[in-house]
mmCIF file as gemmi writes it, N, C-alpha and C atoms, coordinates in Angstrom:
data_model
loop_
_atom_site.group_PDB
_atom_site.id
_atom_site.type_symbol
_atom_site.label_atom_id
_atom_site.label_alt_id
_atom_site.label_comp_id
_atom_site.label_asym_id
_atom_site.label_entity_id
_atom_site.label_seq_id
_atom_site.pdbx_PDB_ins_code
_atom_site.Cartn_x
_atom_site.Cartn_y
_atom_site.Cartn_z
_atom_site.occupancy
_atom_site.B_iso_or_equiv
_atom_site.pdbx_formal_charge
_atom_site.auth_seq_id
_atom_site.auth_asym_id
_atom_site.pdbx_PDB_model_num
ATOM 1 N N . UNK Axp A 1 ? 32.265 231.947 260.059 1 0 ? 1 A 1
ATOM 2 C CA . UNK Axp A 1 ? 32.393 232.019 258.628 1 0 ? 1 A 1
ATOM 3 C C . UNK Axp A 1 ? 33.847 232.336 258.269 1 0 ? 1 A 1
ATOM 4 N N . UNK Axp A 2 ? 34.465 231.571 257.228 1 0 ? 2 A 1
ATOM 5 C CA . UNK Axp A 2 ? 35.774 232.083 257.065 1 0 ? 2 A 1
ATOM 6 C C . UNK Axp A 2 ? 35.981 233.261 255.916 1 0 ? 2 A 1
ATOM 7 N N . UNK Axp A 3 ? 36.837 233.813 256.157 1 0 ? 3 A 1
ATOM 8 C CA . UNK Axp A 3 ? 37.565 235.216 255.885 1 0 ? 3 A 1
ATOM 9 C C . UNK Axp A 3 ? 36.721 234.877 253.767 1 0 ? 3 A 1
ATOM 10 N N . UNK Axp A 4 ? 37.638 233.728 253.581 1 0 ? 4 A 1
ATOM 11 C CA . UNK Axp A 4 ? 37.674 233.758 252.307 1 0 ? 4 A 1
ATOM 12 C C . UNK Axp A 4 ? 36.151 233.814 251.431 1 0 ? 4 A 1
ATOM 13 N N . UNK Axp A 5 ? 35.181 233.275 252.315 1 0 ? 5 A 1
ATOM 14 C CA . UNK Axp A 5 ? 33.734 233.598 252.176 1 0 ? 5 A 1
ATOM 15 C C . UNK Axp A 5 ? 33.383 234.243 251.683 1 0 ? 5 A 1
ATOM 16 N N . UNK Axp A 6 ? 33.666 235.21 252.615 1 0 ? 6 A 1
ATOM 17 C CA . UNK Axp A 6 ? 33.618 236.857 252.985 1 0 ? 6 A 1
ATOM 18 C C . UNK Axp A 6 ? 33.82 237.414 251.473 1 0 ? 6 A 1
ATOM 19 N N . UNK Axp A 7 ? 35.073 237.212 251.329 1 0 ? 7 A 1
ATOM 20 C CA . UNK Axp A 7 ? 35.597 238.214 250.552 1 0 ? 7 A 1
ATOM 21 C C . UNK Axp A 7 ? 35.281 237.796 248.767 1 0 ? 7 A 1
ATOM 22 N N . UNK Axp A 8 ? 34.9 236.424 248.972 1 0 ? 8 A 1
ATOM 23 C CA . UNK Axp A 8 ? 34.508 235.754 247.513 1 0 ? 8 A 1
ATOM 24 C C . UNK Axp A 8 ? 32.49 236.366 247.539 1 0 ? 8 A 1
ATOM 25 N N . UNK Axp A 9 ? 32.246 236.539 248.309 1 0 ? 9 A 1
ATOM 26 C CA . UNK Axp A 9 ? 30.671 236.916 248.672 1 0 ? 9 A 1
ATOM 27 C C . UNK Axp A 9 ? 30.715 238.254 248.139 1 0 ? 9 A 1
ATOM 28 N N . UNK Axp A 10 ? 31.935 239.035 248.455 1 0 ? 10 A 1
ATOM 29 C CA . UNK Axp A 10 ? 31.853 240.607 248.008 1 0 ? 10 A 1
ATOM 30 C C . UNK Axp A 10 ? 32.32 240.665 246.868 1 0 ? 10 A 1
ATOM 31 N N . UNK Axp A 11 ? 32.831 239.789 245.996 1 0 ? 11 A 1
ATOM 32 C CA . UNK Axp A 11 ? 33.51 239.37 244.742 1 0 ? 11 A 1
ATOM 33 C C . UNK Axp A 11 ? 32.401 239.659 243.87 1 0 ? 11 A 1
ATOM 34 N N . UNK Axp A 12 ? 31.711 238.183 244.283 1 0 ? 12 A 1
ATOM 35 C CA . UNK Axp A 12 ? 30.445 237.296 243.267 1 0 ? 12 A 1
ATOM 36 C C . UNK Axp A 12 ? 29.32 238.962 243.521 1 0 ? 12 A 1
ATOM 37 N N . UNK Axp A 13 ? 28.828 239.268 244.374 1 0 ? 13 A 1
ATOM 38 C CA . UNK Axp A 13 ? 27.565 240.017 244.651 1 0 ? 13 A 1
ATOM 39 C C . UNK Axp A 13 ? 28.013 241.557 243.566 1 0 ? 13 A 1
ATOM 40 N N . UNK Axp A 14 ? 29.416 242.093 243.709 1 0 ? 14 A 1
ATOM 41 C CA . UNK Axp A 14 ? 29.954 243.151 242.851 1 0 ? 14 A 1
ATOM 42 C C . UNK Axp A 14 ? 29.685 243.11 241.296 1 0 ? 14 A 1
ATOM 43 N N . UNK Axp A 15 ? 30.441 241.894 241.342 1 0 ? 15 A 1
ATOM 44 C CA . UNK Axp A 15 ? 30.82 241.551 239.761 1 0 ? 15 A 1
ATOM 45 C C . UNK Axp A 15 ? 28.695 241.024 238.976 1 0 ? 15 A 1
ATOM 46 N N . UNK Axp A 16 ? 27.873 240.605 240.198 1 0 ? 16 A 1
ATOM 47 C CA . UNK Axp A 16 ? 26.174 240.601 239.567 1 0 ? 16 A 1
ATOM 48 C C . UNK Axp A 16 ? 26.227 242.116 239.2 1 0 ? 16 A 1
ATOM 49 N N . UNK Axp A 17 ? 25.999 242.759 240.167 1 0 ? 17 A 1
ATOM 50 C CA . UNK Axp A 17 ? 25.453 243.84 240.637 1 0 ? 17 A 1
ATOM 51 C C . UNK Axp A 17 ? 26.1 244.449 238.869 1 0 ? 17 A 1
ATOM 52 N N . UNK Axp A 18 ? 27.593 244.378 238.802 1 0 ? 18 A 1
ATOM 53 C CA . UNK Axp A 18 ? 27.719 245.075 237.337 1 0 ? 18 A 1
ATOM 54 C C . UNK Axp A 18 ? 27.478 244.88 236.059 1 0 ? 18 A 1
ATOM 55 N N . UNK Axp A 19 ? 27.397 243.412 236.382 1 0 ? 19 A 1
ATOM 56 C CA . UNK Axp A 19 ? 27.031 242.487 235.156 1 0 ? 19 A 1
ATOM 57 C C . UNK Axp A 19 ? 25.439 242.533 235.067 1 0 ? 19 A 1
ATOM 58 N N . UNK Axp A 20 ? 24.628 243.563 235.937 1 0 ? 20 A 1
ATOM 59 C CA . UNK Axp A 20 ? 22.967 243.246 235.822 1 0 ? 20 A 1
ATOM 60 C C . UNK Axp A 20 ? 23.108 244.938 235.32 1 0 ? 20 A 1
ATOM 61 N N . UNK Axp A 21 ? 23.931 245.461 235.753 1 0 ? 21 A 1
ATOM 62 C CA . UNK Axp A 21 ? 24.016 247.1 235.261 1 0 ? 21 A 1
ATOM 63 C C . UNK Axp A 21 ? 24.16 247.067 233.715 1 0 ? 21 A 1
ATOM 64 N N . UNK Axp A 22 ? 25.232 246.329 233.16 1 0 ? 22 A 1
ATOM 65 C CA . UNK Axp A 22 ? 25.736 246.517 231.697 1 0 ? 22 A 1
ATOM 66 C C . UNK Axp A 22 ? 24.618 246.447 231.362 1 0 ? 22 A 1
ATOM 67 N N . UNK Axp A 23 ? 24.018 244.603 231.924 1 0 ? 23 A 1
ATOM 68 C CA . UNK Axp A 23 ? 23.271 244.215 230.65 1 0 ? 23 A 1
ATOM 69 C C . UNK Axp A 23 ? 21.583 245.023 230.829 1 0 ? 23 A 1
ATOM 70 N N . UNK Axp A 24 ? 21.367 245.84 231.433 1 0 ? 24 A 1
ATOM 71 C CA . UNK Axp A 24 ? 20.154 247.099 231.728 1 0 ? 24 A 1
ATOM 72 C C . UNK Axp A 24 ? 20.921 247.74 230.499 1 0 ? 24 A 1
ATOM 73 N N . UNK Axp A 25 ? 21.424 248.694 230.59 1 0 ? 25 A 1
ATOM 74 C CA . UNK Axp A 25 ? 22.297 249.043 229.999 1 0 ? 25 A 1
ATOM 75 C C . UNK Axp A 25 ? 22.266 249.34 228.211 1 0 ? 25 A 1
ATOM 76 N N . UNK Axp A 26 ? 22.609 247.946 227.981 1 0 ? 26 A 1
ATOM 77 C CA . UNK Axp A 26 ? 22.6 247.133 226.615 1 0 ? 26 A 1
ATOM 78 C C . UNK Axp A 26 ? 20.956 247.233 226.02 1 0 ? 26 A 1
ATOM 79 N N . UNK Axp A 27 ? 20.104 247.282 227.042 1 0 ? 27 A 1
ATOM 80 C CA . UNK Axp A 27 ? 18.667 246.576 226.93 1 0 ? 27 A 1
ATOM 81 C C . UNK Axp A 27 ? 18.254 248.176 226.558 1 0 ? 27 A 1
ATOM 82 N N . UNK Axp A 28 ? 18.788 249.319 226.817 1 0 ? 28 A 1
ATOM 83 C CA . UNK Axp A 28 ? 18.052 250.796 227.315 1 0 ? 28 A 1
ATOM 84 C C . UNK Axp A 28 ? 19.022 251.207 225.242 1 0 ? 28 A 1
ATOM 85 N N . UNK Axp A 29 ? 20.284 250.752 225.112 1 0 ? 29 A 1
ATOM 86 C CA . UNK Axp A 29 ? 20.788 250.843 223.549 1 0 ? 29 A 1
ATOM 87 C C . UNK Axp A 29 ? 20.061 250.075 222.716 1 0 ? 29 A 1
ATOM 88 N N . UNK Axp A 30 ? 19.836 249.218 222.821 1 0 ? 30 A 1
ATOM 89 C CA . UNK Axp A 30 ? 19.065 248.338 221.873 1 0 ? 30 A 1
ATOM 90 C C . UNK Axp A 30 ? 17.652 249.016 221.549 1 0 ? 30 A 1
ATOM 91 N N . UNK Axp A 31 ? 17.225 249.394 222.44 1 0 ? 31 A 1
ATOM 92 C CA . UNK Axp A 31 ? 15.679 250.055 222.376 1 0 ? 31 A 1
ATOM 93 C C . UNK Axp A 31 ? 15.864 251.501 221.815 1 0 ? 31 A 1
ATOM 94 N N . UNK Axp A 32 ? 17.072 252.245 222.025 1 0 ? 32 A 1
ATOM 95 C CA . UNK Axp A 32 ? 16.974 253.88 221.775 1 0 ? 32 A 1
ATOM 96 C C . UNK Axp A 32 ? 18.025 253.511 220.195 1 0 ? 32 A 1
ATOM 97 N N . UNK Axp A 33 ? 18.455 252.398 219.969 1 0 ? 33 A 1
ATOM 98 C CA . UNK Axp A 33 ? 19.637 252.577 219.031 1 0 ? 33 A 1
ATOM 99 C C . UNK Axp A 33 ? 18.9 253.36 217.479 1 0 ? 33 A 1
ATOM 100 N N . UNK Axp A 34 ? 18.016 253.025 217.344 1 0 ? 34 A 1
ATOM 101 C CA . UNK Axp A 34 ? 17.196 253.687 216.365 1 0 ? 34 A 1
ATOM 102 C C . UNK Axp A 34 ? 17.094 255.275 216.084 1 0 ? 34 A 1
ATOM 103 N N . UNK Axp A 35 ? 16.72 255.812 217.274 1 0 ? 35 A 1
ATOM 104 C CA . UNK Axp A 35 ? 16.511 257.115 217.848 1 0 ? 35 A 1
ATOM 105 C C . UNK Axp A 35 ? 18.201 258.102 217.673 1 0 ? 35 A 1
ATOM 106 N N . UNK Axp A 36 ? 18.785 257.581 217.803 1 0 ? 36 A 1
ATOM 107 C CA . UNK Axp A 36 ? 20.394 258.102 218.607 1 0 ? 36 A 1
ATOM 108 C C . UNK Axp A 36 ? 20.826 257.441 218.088 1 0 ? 36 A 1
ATOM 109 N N . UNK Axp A 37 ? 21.726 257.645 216.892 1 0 ? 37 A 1
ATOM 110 C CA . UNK Axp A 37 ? 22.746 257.169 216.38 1 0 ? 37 A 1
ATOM 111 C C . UNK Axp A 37 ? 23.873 256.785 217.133 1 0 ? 37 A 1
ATOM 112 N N . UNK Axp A 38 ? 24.123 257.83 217.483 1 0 ? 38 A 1
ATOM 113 C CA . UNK Axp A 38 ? 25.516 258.316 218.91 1 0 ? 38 A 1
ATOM 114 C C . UNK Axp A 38 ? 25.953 256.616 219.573 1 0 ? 38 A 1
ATOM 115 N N . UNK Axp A 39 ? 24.799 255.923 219.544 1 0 ? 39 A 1
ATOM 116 C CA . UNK Axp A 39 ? 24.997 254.801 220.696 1 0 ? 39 A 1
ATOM 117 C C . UNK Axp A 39 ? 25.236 254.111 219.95 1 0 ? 39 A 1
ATOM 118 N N . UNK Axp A 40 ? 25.626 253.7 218.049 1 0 ? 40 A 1
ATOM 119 C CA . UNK Axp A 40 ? 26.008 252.865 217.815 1 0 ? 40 A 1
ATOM 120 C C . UNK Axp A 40 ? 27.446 252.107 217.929 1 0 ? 40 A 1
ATOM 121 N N . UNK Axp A 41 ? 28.392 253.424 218.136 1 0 ? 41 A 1
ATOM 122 C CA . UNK Axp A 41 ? 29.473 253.509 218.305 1 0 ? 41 A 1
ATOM 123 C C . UNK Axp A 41 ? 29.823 252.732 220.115 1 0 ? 41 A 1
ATOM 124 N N . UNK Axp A 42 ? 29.234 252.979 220.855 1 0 ? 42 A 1
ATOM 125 C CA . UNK Axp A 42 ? 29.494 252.917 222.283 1 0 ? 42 A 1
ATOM 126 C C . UNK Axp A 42 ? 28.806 251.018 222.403 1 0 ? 42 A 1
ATOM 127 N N . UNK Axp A 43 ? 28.057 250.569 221.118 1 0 ? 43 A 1
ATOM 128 C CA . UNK Axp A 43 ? 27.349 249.887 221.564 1 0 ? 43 A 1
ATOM 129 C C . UNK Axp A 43 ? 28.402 248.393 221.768 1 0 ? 43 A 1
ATOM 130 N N . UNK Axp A 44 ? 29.444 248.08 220.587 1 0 ? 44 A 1
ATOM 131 C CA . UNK Axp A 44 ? 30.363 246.919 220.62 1 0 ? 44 A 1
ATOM 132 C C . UNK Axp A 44 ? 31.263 246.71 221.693 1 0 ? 44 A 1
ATOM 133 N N . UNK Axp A 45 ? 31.65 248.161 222.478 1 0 ? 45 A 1
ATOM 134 C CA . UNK Axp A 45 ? 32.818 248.399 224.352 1 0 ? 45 A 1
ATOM 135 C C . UNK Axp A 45 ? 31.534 248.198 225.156 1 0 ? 45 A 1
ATOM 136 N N . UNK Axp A 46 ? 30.482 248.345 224.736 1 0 ? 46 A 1
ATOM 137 C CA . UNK Axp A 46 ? 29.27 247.751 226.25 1 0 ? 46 A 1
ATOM 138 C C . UNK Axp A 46 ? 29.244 246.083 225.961 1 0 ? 46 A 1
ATOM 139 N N . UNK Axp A 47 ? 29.036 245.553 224.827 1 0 ? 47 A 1
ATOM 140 C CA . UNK Axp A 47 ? 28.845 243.903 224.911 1 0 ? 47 A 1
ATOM 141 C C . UNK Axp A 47 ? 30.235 243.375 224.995 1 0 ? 47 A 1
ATOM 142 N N . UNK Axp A 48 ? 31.115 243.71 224.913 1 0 ? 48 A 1
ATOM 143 C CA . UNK Axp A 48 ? 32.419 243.242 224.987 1 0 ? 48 A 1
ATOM 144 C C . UNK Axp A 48 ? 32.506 243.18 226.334 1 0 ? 48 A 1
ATOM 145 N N . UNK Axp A 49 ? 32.135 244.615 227.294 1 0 ? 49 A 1
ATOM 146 C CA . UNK Axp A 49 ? 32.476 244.456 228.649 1 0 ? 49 A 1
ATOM 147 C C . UNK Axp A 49 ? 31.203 243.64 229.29 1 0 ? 49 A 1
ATOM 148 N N . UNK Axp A 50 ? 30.381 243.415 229.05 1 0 ? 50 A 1
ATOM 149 C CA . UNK Axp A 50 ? 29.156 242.809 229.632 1 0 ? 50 A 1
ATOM 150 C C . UNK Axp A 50 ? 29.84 241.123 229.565 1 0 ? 50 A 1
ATOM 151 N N . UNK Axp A 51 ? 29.771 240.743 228.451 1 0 ? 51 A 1
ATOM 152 C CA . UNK Axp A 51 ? 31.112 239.778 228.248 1 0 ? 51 A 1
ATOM 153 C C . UNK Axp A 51 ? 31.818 239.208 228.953 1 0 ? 51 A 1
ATOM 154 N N . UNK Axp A 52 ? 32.571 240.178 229.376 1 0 ? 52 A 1
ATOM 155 C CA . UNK Axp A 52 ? 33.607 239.699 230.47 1 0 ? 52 A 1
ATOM 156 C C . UNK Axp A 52 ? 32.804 239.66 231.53 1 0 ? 52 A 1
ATOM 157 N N . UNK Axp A 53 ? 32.376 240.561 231.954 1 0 ? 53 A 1
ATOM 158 C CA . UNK Axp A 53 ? 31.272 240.351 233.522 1 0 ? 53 A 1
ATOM 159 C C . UNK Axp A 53 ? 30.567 239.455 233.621 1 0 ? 53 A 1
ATOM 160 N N . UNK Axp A 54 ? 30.26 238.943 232.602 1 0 ? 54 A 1
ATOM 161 C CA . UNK Axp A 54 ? 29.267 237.69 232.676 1 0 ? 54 A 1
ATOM 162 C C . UNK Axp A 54 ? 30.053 236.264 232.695 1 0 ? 54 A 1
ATOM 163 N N . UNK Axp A 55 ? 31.433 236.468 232.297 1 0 ? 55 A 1
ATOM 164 C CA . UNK Axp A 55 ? 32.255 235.389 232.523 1 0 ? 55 A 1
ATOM 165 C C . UNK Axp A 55 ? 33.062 235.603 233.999 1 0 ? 55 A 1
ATOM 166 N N . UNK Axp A 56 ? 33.051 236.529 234.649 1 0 ? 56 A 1
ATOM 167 C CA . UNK Axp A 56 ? 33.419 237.107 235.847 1 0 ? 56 A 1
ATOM 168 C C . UNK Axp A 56 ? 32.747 236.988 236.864 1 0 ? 56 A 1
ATOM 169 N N . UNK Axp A 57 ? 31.434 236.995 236.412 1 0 ? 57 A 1
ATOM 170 C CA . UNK Axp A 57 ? 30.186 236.47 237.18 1 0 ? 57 A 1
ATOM 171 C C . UNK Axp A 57 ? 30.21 235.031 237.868 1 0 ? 57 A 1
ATOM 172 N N . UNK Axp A 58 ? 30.35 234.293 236.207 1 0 ? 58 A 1
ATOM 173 C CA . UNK Axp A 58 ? 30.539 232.683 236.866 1 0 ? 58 A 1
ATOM 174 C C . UNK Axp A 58 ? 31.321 232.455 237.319 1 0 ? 58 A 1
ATOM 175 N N . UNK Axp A 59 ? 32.519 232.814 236.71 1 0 ? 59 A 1
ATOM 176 C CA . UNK Axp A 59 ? 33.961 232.386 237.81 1 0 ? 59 A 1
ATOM 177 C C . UNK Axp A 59 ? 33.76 232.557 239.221 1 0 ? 59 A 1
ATOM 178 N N . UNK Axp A 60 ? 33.34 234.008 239.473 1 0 ? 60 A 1
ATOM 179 C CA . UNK Axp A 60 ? 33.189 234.254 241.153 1 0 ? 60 A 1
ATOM 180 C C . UNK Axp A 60 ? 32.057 233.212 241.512 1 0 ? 60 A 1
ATOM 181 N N . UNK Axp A 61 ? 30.851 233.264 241.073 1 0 ? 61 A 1
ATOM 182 C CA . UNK Axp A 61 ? 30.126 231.895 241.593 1 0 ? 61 A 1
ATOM 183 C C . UNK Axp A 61 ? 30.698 230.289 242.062 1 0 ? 61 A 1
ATOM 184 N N . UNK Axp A 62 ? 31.436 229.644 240.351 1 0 ? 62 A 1
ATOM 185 C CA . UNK Axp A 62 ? 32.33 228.756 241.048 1 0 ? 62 A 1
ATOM 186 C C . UNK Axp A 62 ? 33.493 228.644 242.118 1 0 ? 62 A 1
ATOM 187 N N . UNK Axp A 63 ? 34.239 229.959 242.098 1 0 ? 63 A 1
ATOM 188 C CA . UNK Axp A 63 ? 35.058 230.226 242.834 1 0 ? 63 A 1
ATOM 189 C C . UNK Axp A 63 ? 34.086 229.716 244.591 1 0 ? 63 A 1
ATOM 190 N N . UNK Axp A 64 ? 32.936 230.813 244.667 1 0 ? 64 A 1
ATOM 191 C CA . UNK Axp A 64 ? 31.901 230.74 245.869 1 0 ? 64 A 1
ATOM 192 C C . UNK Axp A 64 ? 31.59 229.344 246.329 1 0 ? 64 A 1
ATOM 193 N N . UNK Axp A 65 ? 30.959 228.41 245.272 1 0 ? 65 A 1
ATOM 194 C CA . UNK Axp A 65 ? 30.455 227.478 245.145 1 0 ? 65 A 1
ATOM 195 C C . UNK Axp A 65 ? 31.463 226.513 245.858 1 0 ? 65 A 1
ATOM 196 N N . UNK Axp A 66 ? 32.699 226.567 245.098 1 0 ? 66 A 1
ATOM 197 C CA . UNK Axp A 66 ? 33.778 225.556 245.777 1 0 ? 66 A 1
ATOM 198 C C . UNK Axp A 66 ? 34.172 225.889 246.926 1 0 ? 66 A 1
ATOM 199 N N . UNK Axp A 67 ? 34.292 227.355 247.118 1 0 ? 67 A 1
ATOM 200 C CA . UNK Axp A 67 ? 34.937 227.253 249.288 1 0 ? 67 A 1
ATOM 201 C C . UNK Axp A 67 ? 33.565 227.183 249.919 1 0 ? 67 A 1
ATOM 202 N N . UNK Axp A 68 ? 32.467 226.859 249.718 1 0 ? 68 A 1
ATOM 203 C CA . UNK Axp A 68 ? 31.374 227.032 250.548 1 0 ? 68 A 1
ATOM 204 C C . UNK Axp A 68 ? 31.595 225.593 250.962 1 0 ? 68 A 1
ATOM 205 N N . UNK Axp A 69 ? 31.628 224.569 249.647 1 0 ? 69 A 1
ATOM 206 C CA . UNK Axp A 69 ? 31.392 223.228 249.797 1 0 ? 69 A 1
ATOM 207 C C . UNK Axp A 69 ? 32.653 222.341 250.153 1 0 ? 69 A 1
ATOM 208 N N . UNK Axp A 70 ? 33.739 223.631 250.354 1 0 ? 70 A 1
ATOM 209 C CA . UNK Axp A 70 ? 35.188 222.776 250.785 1 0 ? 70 A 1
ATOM 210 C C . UNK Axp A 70 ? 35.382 221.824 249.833 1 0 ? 70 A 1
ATOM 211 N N . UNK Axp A 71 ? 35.229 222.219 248.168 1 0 ? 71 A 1
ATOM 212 C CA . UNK Axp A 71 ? 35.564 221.193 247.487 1 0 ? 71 A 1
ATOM 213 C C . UNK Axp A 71 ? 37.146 221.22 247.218 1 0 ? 71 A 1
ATOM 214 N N . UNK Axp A 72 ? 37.678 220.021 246.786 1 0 ? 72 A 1
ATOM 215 C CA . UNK Axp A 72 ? 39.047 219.992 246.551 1 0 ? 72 A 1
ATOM 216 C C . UNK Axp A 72 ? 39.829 220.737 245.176 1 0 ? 72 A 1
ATOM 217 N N . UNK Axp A 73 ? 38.998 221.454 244.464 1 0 ? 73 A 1
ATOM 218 C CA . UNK Axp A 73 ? 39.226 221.781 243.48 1 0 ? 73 A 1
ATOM 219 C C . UNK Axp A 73 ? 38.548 223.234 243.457 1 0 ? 73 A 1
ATOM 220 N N . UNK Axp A 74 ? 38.447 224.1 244.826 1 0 ? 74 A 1
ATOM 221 C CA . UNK Axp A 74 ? 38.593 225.439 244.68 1 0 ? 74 A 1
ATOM 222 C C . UNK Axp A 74 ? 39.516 225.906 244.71 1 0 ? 74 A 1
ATOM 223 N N . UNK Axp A 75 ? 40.752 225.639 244.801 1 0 ? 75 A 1
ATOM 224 C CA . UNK Axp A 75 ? 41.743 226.337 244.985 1 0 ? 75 A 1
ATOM 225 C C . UNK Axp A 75 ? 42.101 226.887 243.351 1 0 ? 75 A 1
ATOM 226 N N . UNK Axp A 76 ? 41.743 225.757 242.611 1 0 ? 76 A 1
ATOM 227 C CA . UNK Axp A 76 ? 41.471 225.869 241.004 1 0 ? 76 A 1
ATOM 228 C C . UNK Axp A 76 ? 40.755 226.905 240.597 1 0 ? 76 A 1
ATOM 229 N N . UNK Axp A 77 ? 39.981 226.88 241.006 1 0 ? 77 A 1
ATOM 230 C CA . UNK Axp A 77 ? 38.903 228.169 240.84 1 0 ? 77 A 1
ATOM 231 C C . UNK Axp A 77 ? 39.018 229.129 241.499 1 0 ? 77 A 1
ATOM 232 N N . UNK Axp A 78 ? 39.944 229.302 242.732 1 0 ? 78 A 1
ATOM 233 C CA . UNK Axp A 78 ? 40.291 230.636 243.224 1 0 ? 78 A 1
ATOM 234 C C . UNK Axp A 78 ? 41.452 230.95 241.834 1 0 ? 78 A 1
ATOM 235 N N . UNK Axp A 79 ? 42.394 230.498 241.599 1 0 ? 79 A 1
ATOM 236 C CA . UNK Axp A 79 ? 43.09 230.675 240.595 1 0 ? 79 A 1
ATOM 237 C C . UNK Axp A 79 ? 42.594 231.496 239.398 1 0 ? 79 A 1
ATOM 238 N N . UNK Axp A 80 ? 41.819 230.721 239.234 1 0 ? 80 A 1
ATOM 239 C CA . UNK Axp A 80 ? 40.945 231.041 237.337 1 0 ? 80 A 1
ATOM 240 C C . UNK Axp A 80 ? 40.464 232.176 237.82 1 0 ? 80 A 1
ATOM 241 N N . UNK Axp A 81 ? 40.146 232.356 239.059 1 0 ? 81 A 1
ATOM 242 C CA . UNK Axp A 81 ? 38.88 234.055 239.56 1 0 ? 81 A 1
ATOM 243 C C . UNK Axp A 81 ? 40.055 234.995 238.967 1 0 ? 81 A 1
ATOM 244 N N . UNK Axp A 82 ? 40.937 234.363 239.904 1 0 ? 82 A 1
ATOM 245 C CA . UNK Axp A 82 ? 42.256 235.989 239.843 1 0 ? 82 A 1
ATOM 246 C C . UNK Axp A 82 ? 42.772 236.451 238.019 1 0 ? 82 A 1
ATOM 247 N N . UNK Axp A 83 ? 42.881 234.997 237.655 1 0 ? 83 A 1
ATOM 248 C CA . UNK Axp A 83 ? 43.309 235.1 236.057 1 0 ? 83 A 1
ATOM 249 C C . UNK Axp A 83 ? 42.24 235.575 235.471 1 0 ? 83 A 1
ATOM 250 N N . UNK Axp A 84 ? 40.486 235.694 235.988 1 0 ? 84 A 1
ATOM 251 C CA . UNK Axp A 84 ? 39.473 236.47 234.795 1 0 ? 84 A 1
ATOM 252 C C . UNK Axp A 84 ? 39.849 237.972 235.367 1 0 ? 84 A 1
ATOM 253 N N . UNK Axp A 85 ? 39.574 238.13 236.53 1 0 ? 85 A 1
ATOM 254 C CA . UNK Axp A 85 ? 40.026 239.652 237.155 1 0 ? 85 A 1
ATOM 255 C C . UNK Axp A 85 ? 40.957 240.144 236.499 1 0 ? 85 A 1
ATOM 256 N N . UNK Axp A 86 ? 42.017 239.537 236.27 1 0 ? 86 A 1
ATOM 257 C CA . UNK Axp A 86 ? 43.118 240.356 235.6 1 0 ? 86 A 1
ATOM 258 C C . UNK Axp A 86 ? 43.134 240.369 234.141 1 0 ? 86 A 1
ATOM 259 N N . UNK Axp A 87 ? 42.156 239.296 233.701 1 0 ? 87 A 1
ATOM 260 C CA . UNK Axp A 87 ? 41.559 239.502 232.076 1 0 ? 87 A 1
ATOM 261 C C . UNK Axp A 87 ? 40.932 241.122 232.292 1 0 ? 87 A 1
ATOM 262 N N . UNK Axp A 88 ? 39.649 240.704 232.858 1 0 ? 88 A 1
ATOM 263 C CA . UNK Axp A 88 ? 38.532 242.548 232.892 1 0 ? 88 A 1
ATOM 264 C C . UNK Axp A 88 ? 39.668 243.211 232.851 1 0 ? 88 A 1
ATOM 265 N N . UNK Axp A 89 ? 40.576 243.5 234.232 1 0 ? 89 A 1
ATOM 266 C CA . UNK Axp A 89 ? 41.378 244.68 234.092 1 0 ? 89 A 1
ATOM 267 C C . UNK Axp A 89 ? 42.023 245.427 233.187 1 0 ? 89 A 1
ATOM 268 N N . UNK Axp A 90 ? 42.801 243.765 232.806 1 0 ? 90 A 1
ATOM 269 C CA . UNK Axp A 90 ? 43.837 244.43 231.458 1 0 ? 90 A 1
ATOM 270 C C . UNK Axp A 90 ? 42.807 244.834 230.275 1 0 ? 90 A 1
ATOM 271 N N . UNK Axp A 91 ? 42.034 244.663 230.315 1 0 ? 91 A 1
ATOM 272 C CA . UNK Axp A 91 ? 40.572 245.139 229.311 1 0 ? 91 A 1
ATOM 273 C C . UNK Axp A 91 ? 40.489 246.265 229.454 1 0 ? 91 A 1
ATOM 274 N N . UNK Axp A 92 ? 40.048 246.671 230.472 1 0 ? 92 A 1
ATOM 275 C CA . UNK Axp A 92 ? 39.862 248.336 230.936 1 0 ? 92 A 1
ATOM 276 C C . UNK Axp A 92 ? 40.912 249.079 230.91 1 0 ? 92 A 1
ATOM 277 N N . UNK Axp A 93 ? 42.037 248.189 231.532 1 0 ? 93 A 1
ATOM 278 C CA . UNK Axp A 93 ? 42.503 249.403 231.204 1 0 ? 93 A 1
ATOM 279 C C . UNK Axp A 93 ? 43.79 249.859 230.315 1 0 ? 93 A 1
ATOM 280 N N . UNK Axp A 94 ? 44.419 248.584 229.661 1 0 ? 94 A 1
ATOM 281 C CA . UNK Axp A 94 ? 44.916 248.696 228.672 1 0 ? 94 A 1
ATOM 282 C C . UNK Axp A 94 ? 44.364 249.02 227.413 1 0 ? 94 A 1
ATOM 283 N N . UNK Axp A 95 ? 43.422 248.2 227.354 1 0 ? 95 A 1
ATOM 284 C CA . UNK Axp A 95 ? 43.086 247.856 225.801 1 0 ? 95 A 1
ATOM 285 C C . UNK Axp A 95 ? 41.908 248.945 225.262 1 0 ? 95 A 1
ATOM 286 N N . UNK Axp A 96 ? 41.041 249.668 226.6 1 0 ? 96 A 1
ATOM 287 C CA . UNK Axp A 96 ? 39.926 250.21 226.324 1 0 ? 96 A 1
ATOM 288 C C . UNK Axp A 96 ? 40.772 251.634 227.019 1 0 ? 96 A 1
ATOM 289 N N . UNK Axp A 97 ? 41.793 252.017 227.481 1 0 ? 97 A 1
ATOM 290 C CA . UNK Axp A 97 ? 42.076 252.943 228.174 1 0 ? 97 A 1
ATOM 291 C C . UNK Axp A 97 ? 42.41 253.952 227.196 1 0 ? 97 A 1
């Protein structure tokens, strides 16, 4: 298996794993938002970041999708992975920091 697999496998499986957390998450505000005011405020920085994870999500998939299948146009999509990654980031931690 090559390296890049690997490391796009620990990409894609991270970026589910957080993107299935938010959107739990979102699902647990939506249901209490009634109850708890408190969460209306927190509720627009959870869909914003769910957002991005869910566009972070697919990227790492296509990113996956194309070195699995040795297509000629992952290298494209390794590209776009690094440019959403550094979208989330500068999200977190500029803009939401």
């Amino acid at each position: 298996m090559r390296p890049t697999v690997v490391v796009l496998g620990f990409v894609l499986g991270s970026a589910t794993a957080i993107t299935f957390a938010l959107g739990g998450t979102a699902v647990v505000f939506f249901v209490l938002h009634d109850d708890y005011p408190r969460l209306e405020g927190e509720l627009v920085p959870l869909l914003e970041s769910l957002g991005l994870f869910v566009l972070l999500t697919a990227q790492a998939a296509f990113s996956f999708y194309g070195e699995i299948k040795a297509s000629r146009w992952r290298r494209v999509a390794h590209l776009l992975l690094v440019g959403v990654l550094a979208a989330v980031a500068a999200y977190h931690v500029w803009l939401r920091g």
